[in-house]
C-alpha positions in Angstrom: -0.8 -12.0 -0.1 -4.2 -11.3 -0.3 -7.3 -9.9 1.6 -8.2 -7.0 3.9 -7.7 -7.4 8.0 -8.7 -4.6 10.4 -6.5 -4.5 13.3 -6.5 -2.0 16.7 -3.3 0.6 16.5 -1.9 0.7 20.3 -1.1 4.4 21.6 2.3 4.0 21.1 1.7 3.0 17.2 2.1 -0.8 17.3 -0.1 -3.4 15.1 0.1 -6.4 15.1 0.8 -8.0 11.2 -2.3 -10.5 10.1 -0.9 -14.0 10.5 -2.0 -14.6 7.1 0.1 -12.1 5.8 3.0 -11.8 7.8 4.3 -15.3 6.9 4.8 -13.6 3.2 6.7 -11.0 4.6 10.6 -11.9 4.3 13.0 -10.7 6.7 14.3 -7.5 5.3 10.9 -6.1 4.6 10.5 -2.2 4.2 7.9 -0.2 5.0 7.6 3.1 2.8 4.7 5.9 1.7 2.5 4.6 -1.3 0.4 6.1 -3.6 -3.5 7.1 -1.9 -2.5 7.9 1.8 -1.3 4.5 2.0 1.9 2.5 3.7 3.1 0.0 1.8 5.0 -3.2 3.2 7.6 -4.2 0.1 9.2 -7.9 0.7 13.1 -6.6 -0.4 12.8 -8.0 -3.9 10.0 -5.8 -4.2 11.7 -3.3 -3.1 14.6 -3.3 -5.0 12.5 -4.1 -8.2 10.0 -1.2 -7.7 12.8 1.2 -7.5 15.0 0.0 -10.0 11.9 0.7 -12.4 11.5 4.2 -11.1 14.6 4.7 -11.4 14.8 3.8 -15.4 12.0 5.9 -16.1 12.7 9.0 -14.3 15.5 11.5 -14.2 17.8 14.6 -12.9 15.8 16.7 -10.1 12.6 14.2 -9.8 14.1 11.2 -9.9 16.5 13.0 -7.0 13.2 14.4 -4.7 11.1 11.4 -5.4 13.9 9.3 -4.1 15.2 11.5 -1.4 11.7 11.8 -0.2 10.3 8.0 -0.3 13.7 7.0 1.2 13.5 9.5 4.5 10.5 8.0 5.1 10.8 4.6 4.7 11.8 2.0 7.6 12.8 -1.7 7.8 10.0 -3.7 8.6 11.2 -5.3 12.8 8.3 -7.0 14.3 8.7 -7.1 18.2 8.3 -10.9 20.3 4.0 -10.5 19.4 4.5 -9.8 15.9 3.7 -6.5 16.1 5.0 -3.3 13.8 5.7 -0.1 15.1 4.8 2.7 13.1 6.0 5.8 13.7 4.0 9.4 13.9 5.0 10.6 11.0 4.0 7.8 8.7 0.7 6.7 11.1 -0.4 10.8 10.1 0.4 10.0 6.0 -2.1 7.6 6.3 -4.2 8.7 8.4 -4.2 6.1 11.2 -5.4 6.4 14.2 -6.7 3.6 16.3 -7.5 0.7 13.5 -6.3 0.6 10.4 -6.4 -2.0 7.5 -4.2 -4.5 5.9 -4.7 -5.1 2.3 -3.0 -7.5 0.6 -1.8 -7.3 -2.8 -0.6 -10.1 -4.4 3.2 -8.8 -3.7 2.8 -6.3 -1.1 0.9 -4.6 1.8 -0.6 -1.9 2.2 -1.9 0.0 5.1 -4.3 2.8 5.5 -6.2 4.6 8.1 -9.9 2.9 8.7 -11.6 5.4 7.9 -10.0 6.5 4.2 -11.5 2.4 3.8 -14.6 2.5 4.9 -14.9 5.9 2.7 -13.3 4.1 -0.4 -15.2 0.9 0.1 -18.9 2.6 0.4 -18.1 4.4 -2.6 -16.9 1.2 -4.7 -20.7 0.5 -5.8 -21.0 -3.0 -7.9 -21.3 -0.5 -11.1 -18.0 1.2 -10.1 -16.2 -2.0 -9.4 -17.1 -3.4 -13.1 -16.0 -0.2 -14.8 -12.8 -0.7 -13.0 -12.6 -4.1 -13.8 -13.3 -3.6 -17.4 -10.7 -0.6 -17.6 -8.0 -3.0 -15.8 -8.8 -6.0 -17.8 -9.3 -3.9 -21.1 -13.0 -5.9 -21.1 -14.7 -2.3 -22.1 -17.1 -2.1 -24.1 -15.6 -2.1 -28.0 -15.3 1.3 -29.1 -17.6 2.3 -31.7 -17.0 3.2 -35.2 -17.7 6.2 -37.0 -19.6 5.5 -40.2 -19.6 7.3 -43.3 
């Protein structure tokens, strides 16, 4: 799953999933809050995997909020006879969706997010910026220097 795909949000909160994407998405998809403003779409082995991790790494009362929270919020993925998603208020207000929003694809999940927070992200991801990400990702940086005697 890969690539970006602006799509018109209906007034009642339906999109309509990118065919290109959507044929990734299993049955039993969820939709949840992300990091960034963002709605993700987690296929259910995502899912599952993404929590179980969480849940080895954190414990007692955060483990507890995080989970309480990012559950409350979260809703099985049911696309209606166009293939469309309803997303509800709540969620469309997290991230900031209004009347487009995009579809990123990321290798093993979606995510969603308001058009404008990607136009604002995307004008300020200058071919400089994108290298010094790609270098901090990739651990390409420059070698770091040595202090000599």
């Amino acid at each position: 799953m890969v690539g970006s795909y602006r799509h018109g949000v209906d007034a009642k909160g339906r999109v309509a999933i990118p065919a290109k994407l959507r044929g990734s998405l299993p049955e039993g998809s969820v939709l949840a809050r992300g990091n960034d403003r963002r709605l993700v779409i987690w296929p259910p082995e995502e899912w599952e995997e993404m929590r179980r991790r969480i849940r080895a790494d954190l414990r007692g009362p955060e483990l507890r909020s995080w989970e309480r929270y990012h559950s409350a919020n979260a809703r099985a993925v049911d696309l209606d006879a166009q293939g469309r998603l309803l997303i509800d208020a709540e969620n469309r207000r997290y991230a900031e969706i209004t009347d487009r929003c995009v579809f990123v694809g990321l290798g093993n999940r979606v995510e969603l997010v308001g058009e404008a927070i990607w136009d604002a992200e995307e004008a300020a991801m200058t071919p400089e910026r994108f290298t010094e990400l790609y270098d901090i990702a990739t651990g390409a940086g420059p070698a770091a220097s040595t202090p000599t005697a």
